[in-house]
N, C-alpha and C positions, 0 to 999 in steps of 0.2 A: 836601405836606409830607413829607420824608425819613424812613423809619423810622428805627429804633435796633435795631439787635437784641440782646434782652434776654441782660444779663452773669449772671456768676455759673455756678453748676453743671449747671441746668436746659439752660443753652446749648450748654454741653459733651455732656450727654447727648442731644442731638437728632440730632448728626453722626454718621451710620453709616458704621461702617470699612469703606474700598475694599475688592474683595476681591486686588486687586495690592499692598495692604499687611500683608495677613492671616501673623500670623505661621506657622500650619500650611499655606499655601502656599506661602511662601517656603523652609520646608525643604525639602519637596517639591520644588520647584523646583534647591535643589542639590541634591538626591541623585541628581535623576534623571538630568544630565548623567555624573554616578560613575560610576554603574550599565551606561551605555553605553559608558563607556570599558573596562572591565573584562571584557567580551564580546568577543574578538576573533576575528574568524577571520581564522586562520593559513595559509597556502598545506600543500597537502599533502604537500610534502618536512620540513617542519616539524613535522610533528605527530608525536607520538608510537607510533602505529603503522608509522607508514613508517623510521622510525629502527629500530624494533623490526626488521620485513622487512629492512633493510641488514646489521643485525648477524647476524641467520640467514644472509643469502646470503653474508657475508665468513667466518663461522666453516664454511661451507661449503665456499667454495672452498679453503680454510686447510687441511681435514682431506684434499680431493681432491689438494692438490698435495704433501702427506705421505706419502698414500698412492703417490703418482706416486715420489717419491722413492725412497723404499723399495723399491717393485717393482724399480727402474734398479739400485741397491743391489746387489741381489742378484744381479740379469740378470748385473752385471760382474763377481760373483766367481764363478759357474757355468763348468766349464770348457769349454764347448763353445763359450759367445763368444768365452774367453780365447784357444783356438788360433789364431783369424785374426787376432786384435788388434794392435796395435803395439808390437815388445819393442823394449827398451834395450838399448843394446850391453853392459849387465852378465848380457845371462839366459846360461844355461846348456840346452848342447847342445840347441841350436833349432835343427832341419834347414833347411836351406835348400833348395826347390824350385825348378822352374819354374815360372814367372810371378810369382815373390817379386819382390816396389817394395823395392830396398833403397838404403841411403846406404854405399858402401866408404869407410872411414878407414886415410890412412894409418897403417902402427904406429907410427914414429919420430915424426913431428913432429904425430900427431892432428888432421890435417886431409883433409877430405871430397873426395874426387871429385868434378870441376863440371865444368858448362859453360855454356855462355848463347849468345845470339846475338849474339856477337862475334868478326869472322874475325881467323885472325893477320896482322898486316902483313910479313911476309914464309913462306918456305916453298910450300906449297902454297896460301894463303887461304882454308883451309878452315875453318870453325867449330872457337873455340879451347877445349882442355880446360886445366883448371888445377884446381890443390887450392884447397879455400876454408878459413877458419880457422872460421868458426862452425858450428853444427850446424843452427841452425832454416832456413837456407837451401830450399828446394823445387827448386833448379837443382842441385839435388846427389843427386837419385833416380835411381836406375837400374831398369832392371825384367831380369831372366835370364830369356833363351830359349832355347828349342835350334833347332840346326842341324839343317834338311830335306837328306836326300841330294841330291846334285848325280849325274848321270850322264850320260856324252857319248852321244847319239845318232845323230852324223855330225861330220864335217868334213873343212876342205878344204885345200888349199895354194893362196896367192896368188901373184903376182910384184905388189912394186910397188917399181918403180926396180929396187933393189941389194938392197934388204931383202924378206926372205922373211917374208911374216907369217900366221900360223896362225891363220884364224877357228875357232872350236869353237861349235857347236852347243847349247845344253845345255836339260833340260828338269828343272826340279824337282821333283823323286819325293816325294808325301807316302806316310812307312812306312807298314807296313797294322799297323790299329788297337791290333793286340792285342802286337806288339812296338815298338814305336814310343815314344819319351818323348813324354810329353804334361805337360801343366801339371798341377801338384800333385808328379810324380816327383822323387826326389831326385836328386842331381848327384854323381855319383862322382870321386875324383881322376882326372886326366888326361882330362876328358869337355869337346869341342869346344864354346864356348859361345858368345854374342852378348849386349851390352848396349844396349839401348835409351835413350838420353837420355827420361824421360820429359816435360821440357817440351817439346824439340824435335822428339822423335820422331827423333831422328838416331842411328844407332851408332858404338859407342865404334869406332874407328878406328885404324891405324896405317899408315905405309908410307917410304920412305929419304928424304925429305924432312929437313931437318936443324931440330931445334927451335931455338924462337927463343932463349933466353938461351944453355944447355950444349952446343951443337948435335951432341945425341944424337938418336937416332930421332925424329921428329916425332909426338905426337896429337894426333890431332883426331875431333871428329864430320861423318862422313859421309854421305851418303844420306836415306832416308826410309822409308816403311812399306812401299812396293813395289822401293824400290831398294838393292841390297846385294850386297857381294864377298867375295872370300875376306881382304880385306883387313880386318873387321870381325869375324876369326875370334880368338878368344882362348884356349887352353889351360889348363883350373883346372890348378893343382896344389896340392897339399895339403900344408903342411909335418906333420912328426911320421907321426904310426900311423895317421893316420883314414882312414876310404874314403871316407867322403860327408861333402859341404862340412855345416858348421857353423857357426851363428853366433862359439862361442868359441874359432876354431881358424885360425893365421896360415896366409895362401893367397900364391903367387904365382900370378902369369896373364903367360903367355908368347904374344907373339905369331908364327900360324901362321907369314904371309909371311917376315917379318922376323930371326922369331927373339929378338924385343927382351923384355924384362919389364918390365909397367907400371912405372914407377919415377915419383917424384919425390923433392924433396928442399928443402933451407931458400931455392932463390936463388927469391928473388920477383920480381915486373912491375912498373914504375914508371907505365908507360902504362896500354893494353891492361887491365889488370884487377890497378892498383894494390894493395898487400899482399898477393895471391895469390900462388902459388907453381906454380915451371914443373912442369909432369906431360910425363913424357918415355918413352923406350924406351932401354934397357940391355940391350946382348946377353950379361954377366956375373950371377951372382947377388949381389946383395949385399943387404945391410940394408935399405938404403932404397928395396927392392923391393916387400915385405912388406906385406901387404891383410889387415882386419877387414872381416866385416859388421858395421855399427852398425844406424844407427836404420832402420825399416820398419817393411812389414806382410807378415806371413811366411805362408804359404797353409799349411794343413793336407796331412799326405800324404795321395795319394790311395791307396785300398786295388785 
């Protein structure tokens, strides 16, 4: 026969609660998932000491490149950097030595002395010089040198054909030490001098070749480090009262062979070295002969 199991309250109280029902295990149960979420570990660029460390080594490096600053600061207004530096063509009575990198501006029309490696299409072919209109150019540096004595040590007479032609011997005399110009010396008016193209290493040049536009004297750069003539010879002169070249003081430069004075003037090159302007030789003095030193780096005198 099937029981009954007896109703009422008695029957109720018999049923013992699960303990997956129990209400203080059930909160337990959620807090504890909480509790691990709230625990995290962080990777170590994250954490708060390592952030800490980054701000000390940026406030570090912040004060070293201040202090970096400041010392440079100073360095460039001390005058012993200043003498070798690089003056503008507004300074005042800045000697010019040997081995001074400088840029010559024309006076008349304020443009640079160049050159490049581009030969003329006519004349001699030789590497062309021309004035350029802007200053930042680098094909517009020259560097002043002096002339080594030249002295004949023999020569001979030839015959060849009809023409008598005269080989000369010659041997380059470096002066002895203690009279002799040397780099850092100053350059007096009327003092025999050489300009080096310093991207090409070639010298400023001249000789009776006819220039290409005005066909006045021809210049050009000629030569190289070991090779050079009297045709690369240039005569400072100094206009006004001064004896030694100057930055703020109008030069002309007369050539030895020739006789010609660096000139240029307004007619420019359509080809060749389009908006430039021809640089020539003039055996008169006039205006548009006339040389500034501008921009460079001017060597200190030597004592």
């Amino acid at each position: 026969p099937s029981t009954v199991a007896p109703s009422g309250p008695q029957a109720l109280s018999r049923r013992k609660p699960s303990s997956s029902s129990s209400p203080g295990a059930s909160r337990e149960d959620r807090t504890e998932p909480s509790r691990k979420s709230l625990t995290v570990d962080y990777p170590f660029w994250q954490q708060n000491w390592f952030i800490g460390l980054l701000f000390l080594m940026a406030m570090g490096f912040l004060g070293f490149a201040l202090f970096l600053f400041l010392s440079l600061d100073l360095d460039q207004g001390s005058p012993s950097s200043a003498s070798a530096a690089s003056s503008s063509s507004t300074s005042q009575n800045v000697e010019i030595t040997y081995g001074t990198v400088l840029k010559l501006m024309h006076e008349k029309t304020k443009f640079r002395l160049h050159s490049h490696d581009v030969p003329y299409g006519s004349g001699s072919g030789q590497q062309s010089v021309t004035g350029f209109p802007n200053v930042d150019d680098s094909n517009s540096y020259w560097e002043v040198l002096v002339i080594t004595r030249i002295i004949v040590i023999s020569e001979s007479i030839k015959l060849n054909s009809s023409l008598i032609l005269r080989e000369v011997e010659i041997e380059i005399v470096r002066p002895e030490p203690d009279t002799s110009a040397k780099q850092g010396d100053t350059i007096p008016s009327g003092t025999i001098i050489r300009l080096q193209h310093m991207r090409t290493r070639k010298w400023l040049h001249s000789h009776l070749h006819a220039s290409p536009i005005s066909g006045n004297l021809e210049v050009s750069c000629f030569g190289g480090e070991s090779e050079s003539d009297t045709g690369d010879y240039w005569r400072l002169i100094i206009e006004g009262s001064g004896k030694t070249w100057k930055q703020d003081q109008k030069i002309r430069l007369q050539h030895v062979d020739t006789g010609g004075y660096l000139h240029s003037h307004d007619k420019k090159y359509a080809r060749i070295a389009g908006g430039q302007q021809e640089v020539c030789g003039v055996r008169e003095k006039r205006a548009d002969n006339v040389w500034l030193a501008a921009e460079g780096v001017y060597l200190p005198i030597t004592e």
